[in-house]
mmCIF file of the N, C-alpha and C atoms, coordinates in Angstrom:
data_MODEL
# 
_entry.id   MODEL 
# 
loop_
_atom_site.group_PDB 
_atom_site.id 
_atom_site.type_symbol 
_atom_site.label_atom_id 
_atom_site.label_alt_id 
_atom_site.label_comp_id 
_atom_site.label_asym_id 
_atom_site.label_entity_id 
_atom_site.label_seq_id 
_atom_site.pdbx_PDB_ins_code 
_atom_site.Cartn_x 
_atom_site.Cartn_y 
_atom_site.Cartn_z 
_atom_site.occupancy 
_atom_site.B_iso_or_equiv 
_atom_site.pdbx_formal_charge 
_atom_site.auth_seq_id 
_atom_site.auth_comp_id 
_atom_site.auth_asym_id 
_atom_site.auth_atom_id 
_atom_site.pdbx_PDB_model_num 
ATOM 1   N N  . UNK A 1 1  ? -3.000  13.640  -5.718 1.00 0.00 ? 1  UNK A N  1 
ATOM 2   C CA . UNK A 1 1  ? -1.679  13.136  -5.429 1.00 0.00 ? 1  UNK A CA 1 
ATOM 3   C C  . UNK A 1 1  ? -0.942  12.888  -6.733 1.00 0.00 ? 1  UNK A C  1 
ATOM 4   N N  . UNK A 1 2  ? 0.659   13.197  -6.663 1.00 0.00 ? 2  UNK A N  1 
ATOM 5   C CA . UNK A 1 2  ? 1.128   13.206  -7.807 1.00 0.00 ? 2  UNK A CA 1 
ATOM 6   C C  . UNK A 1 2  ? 2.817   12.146  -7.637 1.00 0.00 ? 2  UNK A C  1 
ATOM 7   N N  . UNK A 1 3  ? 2.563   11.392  -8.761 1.00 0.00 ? 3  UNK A N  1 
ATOM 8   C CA . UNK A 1 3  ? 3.375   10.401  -8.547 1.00 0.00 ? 3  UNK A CA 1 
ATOM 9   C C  . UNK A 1 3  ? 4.707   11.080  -8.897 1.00 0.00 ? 3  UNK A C  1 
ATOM 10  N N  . UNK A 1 4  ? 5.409   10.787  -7.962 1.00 0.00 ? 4  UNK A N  1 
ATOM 11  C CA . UNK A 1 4  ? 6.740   11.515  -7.383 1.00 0.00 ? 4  UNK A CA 1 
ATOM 12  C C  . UNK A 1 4  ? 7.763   10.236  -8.328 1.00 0.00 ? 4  UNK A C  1 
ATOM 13  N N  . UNK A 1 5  ? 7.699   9.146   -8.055 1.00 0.00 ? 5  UNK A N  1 
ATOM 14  C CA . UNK A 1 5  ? 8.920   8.097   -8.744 1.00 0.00 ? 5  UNK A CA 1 
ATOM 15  C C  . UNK A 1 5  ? 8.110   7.022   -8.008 1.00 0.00 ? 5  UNK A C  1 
ATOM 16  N N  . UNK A 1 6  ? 8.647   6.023   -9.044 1.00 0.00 ? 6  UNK A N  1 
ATOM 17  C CA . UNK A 1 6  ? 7.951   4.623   -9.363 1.00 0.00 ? 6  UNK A CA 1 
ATOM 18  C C  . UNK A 1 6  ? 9.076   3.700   -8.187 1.00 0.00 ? 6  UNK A C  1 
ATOM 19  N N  . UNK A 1 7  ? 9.987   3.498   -7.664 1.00 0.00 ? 7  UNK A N  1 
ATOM 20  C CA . UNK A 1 7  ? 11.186  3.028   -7.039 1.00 0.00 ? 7  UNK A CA 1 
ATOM 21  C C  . UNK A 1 7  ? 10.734  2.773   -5.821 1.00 0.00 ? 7  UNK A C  1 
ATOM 22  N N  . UNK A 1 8  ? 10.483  1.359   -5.238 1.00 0.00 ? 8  UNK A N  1 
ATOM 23  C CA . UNK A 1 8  ? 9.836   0.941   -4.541 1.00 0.00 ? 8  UNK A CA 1 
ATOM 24  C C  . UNK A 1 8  ? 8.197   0.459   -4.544 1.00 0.00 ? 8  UNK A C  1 
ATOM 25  N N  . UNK A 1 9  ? 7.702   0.331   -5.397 1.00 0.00 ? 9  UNK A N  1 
ATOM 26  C CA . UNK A 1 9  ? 6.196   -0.260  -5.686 1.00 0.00 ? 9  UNK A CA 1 
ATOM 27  C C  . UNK A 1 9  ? 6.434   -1.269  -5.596 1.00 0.00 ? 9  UNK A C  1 
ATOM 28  N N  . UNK A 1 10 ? 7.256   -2.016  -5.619 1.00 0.00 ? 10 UNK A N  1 
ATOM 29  C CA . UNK A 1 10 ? 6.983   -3.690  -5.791 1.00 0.00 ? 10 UNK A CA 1 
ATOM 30  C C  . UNK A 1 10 ? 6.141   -4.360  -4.443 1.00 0.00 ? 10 UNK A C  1 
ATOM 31  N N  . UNK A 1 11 ? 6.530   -5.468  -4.274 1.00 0.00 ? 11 UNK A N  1 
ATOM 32  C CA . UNK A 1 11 ? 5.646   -6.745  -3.676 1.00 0.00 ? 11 UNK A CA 1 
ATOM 33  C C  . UNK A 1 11 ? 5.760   -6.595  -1.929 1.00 0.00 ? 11 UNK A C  1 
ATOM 34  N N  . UNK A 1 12 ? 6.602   -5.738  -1.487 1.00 0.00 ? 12 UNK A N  1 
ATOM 35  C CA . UNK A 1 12 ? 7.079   -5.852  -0.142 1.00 0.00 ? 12 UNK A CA 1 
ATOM 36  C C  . UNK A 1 12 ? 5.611   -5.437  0.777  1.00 0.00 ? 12 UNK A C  1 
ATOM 37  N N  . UNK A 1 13 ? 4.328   -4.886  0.216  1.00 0.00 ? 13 UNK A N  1 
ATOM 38  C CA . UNK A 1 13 ? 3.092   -4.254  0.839  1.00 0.00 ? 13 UNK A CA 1 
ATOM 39  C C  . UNK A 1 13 ? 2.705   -5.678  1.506  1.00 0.00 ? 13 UNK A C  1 
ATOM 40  N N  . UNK A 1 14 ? 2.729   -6.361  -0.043 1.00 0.00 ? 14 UNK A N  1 
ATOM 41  C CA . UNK A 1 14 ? 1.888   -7.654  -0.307 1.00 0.00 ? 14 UNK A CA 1 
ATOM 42  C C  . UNK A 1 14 ? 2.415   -8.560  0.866  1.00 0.00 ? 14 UNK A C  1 
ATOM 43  N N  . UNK A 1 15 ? 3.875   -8.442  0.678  1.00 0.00 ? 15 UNK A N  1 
ATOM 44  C CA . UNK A 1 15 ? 4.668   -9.825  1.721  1.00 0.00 ? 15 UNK A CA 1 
ATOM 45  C C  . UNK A 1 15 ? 4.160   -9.190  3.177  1.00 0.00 ? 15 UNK A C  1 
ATOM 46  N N  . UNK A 1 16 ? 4.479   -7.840  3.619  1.00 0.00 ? 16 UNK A N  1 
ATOM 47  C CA . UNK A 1 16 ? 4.246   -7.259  4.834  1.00 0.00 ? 16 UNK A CA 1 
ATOM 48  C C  . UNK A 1 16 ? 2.876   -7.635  5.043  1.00 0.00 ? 16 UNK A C  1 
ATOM 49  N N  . UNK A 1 17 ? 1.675   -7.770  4.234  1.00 0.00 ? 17 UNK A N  1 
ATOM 50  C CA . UNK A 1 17 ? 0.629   -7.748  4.785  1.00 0.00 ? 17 UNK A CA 1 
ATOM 51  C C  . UNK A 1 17 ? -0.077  -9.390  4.896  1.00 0.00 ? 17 UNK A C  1 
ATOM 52  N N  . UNK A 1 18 ? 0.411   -10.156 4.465  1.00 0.00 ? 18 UNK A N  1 
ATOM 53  C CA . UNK A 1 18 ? 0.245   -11.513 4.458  1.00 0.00 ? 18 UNK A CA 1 
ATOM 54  C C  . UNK A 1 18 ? 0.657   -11.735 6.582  1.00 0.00 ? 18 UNK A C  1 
ATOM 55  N N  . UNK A 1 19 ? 1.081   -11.381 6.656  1.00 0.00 ? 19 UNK A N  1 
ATOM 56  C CA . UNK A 1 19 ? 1.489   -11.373 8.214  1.00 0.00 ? 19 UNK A CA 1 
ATOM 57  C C  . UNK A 1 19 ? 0.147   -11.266 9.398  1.00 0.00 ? 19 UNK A C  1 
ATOM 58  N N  . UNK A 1 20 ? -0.869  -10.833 8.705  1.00 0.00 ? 20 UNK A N  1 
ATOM 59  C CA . UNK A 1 20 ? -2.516  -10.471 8.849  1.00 0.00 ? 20 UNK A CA 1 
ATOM 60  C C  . UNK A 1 20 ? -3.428  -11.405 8.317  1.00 0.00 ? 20 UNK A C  1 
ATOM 61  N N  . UNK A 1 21 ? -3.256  -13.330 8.388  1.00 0.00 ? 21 UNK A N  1 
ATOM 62  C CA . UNK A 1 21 ? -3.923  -14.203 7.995  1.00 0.00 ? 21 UNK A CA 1 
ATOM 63  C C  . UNK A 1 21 ? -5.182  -14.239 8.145  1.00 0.00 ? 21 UNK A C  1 
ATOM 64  N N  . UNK A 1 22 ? -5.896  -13.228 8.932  1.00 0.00 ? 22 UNK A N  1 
ATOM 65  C CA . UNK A 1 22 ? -7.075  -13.650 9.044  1.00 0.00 ? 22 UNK A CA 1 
ATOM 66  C C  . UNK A 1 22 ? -7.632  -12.149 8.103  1.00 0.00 ? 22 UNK A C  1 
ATOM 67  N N  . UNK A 1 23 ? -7.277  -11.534 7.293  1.00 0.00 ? 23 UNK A N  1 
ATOM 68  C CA . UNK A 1 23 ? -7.671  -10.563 6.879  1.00 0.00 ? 23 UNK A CA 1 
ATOM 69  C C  . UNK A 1 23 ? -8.369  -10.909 4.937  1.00 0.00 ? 23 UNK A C  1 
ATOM 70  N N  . UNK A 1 24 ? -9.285  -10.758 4.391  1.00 0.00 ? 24 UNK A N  1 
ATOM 71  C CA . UNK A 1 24 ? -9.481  -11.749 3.069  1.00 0.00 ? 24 UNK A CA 1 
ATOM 72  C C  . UNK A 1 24 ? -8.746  -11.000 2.318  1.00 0.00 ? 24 UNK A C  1 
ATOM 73  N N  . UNK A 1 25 ? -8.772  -12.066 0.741  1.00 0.00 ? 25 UNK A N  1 
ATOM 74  C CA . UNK A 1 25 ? -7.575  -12.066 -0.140 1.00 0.00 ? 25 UNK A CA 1 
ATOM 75  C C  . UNK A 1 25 ? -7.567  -10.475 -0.608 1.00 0.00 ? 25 UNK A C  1 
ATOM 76  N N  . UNK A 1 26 ? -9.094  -9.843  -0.926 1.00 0.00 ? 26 UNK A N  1 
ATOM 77  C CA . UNK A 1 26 ? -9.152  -8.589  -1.259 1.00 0.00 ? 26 UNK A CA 1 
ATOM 78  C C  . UNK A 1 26 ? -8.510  -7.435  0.077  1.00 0.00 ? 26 UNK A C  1 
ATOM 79  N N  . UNK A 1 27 ? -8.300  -7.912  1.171  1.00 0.00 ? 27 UNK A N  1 
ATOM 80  C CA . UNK A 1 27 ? -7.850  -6.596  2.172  1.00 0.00 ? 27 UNK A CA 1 
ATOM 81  C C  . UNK A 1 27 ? -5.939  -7.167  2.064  1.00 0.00 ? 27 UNK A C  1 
ATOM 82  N N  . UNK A 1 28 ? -6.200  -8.250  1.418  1.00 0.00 ? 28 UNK A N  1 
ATOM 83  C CA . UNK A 1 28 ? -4.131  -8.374  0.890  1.00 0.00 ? 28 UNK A CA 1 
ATOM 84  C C  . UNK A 1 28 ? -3.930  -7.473  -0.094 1.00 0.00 ? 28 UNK A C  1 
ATOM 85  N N  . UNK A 1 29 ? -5.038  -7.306  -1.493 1.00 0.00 ? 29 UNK A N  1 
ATOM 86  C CA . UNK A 1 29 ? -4.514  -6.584  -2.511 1.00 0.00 ? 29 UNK A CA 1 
ATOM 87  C C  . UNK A 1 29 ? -4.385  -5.319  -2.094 1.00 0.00 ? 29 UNK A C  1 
ATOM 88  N N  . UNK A 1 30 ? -5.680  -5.111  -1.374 1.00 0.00 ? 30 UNK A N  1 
ATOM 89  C CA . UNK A 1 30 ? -5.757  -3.402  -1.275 1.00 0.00 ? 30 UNK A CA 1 
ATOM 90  C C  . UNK A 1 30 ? -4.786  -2.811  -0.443 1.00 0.00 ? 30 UNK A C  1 
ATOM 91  N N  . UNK A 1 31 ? -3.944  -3.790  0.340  1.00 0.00 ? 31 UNK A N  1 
ATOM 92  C CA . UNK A 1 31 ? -2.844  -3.294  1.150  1.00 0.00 ? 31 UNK A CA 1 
ATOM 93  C C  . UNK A 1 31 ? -1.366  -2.845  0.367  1.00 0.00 ? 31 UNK A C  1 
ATOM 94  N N  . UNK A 1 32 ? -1.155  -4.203  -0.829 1.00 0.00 ? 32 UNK A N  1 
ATOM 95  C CA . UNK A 1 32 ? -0.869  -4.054  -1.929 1.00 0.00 ? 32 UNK A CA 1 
ATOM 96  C C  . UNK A 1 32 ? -0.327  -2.614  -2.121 1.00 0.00 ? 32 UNK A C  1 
ATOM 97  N N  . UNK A 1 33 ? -1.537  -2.303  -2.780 1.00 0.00 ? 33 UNK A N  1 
ATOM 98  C CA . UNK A 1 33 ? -1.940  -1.603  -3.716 1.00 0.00 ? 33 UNK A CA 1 
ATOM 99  C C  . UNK A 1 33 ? -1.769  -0.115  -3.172 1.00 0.00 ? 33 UNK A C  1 
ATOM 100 N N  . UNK A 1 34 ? -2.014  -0.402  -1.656 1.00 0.00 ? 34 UNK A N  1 
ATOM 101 C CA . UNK A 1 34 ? -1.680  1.134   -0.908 1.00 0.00 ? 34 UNK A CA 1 
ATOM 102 C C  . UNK A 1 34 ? -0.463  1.413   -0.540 1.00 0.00 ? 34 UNK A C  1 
ATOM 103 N N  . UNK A 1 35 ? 0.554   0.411   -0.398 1.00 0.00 ? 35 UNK A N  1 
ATOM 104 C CA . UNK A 1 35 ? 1.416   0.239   -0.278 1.00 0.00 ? 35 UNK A CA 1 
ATOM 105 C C  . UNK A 1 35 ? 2.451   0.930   -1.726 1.00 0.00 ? 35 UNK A C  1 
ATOM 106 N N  . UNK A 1 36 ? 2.467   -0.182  -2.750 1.00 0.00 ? 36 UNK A N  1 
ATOM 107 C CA . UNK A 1 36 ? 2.942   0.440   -3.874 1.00 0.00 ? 36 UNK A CA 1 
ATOM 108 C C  . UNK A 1 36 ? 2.321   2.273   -4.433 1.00 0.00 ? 36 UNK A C  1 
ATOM 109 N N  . UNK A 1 37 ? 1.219   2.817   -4.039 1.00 0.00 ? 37 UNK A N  1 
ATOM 110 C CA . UNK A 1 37 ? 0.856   4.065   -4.260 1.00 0.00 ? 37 UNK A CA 1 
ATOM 111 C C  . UNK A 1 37 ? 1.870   4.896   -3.276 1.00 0.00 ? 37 UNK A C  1 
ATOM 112 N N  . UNK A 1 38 ? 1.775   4.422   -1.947 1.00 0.00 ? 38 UNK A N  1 
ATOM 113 C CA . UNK A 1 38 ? 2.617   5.151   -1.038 1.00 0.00 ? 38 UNK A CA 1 
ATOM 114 C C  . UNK A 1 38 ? 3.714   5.316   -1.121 1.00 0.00 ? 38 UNK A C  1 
ATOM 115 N N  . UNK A 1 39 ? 4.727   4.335   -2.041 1.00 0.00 ? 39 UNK A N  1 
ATOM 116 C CA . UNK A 1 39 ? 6.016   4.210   -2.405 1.00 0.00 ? 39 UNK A CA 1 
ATOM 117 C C  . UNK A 1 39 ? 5.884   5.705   -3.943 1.00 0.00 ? 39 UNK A C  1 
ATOM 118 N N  . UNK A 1 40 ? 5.442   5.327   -4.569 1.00 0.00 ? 40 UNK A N  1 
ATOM 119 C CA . UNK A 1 40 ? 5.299   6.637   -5.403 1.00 0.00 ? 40 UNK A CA 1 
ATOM 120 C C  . UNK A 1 40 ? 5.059   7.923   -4.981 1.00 0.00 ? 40 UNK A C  1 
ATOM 121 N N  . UNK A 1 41 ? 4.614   8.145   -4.446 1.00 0.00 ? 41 UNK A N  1 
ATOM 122 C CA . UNK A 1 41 ? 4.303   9.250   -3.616 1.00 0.00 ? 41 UNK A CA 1 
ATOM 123 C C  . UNK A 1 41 ? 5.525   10.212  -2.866 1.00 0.00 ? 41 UNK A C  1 
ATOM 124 N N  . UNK A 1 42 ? 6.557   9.388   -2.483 1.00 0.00 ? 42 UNK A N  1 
ATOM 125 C CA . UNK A 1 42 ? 7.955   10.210  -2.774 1.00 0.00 ? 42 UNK A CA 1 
ATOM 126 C C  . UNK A 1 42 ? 9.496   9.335   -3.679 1.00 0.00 ? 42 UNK A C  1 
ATOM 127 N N  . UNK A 1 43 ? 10.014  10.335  -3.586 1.00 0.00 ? 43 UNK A N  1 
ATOM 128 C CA . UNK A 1 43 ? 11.057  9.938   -4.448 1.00 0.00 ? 43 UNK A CA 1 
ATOM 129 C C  . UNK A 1 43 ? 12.392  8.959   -3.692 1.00 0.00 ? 43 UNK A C  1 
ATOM 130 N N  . UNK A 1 44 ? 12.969  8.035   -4.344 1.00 0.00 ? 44 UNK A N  1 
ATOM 131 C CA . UNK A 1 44 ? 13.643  7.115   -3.968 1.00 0.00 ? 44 UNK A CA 1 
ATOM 132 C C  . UNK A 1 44 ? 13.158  5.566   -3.211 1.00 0.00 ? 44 UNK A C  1 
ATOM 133 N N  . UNK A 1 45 ? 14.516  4.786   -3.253 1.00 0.00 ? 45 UNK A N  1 
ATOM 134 C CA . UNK A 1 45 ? 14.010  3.711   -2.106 1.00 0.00 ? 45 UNK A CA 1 
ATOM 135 C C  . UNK A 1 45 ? 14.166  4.011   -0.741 1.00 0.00 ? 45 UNK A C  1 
ATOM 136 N N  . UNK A 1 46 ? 13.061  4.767   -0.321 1.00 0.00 ? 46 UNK A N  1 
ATOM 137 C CA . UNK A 1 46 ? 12.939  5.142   1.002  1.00 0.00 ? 46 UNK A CA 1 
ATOM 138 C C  . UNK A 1 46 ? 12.091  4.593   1.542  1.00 0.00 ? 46 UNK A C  1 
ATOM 139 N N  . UNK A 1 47 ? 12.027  4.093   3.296  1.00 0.00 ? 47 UNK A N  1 
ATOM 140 C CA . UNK A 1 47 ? 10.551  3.389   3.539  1.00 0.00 ? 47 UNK A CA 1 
ATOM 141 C C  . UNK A 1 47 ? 9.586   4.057   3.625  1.00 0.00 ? 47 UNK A C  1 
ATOM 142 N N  . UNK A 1 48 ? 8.489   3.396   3.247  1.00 0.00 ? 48 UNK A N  1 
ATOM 143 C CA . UNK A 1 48 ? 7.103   4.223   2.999  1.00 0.00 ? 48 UNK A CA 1 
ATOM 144 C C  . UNK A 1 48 ? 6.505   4.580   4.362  1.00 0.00 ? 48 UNK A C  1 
ATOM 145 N N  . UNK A 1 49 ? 5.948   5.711   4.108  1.00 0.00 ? 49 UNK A N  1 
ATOM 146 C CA . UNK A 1 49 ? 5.190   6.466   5.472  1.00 0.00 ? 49 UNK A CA 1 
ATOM 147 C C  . UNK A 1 49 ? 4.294   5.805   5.962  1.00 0.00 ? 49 UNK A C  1 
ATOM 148 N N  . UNK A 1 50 ? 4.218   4.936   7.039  1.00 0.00 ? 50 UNK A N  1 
ATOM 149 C CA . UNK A 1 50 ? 2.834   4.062   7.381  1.00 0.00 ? 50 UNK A CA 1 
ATOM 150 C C  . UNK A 1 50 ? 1.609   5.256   6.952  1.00 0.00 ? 50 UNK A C  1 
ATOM 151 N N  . UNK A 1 51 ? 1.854   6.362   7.671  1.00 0.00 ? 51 UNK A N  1 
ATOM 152 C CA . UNK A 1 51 ? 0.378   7.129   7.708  1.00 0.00 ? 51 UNK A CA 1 
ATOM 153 C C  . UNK A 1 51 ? -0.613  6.933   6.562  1.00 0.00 ? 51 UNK A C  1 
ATOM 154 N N  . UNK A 1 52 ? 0.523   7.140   5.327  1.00 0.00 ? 52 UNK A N  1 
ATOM 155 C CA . UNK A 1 52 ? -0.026  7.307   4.112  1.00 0.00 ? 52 UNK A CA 1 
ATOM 156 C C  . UNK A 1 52 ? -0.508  6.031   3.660  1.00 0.00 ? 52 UNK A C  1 
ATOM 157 N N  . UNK A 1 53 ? 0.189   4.933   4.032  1.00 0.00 ? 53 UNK A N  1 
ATOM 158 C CA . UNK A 1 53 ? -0.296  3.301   3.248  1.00 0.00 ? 53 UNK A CA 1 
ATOM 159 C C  . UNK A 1 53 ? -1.440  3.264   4.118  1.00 0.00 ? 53 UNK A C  1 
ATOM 160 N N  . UNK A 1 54 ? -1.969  3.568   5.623  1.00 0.00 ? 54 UNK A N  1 
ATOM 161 C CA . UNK A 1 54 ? -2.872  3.270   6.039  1.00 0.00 ? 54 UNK A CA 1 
ATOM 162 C C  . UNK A 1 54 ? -4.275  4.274   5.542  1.00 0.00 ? 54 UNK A C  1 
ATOM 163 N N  . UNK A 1 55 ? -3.767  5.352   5.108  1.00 0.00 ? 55 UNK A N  1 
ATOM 164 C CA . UNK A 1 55 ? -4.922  6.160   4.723  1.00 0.00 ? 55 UNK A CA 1 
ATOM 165 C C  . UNK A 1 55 ? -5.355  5.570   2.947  1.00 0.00 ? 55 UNK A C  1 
ATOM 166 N N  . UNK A 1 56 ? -4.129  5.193   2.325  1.00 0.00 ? 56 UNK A N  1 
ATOM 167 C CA . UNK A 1 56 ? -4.579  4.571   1.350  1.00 0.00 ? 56 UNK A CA 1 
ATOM 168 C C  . UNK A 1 56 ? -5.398  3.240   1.493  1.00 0.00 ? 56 UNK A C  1 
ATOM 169 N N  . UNK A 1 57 ? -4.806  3.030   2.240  1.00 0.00 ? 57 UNK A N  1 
ATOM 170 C CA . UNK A 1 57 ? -5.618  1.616   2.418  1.00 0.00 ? 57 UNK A CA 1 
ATOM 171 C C  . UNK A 1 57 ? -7.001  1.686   2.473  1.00 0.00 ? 57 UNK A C  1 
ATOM 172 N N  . UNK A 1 58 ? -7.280  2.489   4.163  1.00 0.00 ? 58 UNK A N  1 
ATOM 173 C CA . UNK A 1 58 ? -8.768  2.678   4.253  1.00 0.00 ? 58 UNK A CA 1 
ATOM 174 C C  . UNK A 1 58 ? -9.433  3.123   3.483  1.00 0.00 ? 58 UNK A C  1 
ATOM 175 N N  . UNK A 1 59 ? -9.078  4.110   1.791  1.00 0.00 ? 59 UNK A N  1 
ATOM 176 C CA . UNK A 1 59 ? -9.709  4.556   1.287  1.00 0.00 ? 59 UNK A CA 1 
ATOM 177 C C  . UNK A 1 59 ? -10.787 3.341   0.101  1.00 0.00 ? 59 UNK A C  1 
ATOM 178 N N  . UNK A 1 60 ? -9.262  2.517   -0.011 1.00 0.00 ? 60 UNK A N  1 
ATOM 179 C CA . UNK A 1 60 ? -9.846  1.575   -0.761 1.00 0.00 ? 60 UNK A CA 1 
ATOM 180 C C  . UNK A 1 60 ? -10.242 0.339   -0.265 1.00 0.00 ? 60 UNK A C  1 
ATOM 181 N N  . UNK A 1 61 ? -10.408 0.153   0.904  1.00 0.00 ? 61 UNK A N  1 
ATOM 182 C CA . UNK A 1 61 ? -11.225 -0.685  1.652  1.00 0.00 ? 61 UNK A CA 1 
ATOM 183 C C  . UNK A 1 61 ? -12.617 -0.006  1.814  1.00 0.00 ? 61 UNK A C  1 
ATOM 184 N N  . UNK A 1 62 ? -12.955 1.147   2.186  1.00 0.00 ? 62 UNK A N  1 
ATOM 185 C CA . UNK A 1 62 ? -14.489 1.898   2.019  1.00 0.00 ? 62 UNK A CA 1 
ATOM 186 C C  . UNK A 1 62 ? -15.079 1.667   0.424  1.00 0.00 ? 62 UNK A C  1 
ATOM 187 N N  . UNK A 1 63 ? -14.237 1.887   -0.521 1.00 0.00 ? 63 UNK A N  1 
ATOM 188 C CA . UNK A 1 63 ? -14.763 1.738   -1.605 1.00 0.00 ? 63 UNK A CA 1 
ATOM 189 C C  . UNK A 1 63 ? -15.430 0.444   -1.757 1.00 0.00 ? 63 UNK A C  1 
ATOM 190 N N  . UNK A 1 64 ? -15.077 -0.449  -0.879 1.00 0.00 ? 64 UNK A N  1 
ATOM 191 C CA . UNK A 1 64 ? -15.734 -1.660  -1.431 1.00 0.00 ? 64 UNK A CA 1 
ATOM 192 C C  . UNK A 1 64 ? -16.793 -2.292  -0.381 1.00 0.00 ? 64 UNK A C  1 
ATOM 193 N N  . UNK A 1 65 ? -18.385 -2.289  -0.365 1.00 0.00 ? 65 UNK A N  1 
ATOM 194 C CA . UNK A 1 65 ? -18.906 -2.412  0.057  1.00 0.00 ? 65 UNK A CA 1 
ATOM 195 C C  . UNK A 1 65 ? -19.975 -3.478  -0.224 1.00 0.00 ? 65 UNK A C  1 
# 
């Protein structure tokens, strides 16, 4: 995957996923984190593709075992 533009990574994964209290602090970052990747992934402030934040997500939720 190739980072398309940085415009939209910020905190909005983080705020959206806090909405999921019973989920631990590490499945907040990694939502984060899939979130801001998914925003790079195309160009502009456009909303991010769930498909993709959820496939990011799960990837880096498997990683951690």
């Amino acid at each position: 995957m190739a980072v398309v533009d940085t415009v939209g990574a910020g905190d909005a994964g983080l705020l959206h996923n806090l909405r999921h209290p019973d989920r631990p602090l590490q499945a907040h970052l990694h939502a984060a984190l899939a979130a801001g990747s998914a925003a790079c992934l195309q160009a502009g402030a456009t909303p991010l593709p769930p498909a993709a934040m959820h496939q990011l997500f799960e990837l880096l939720e498997g990683e951690v075992s």
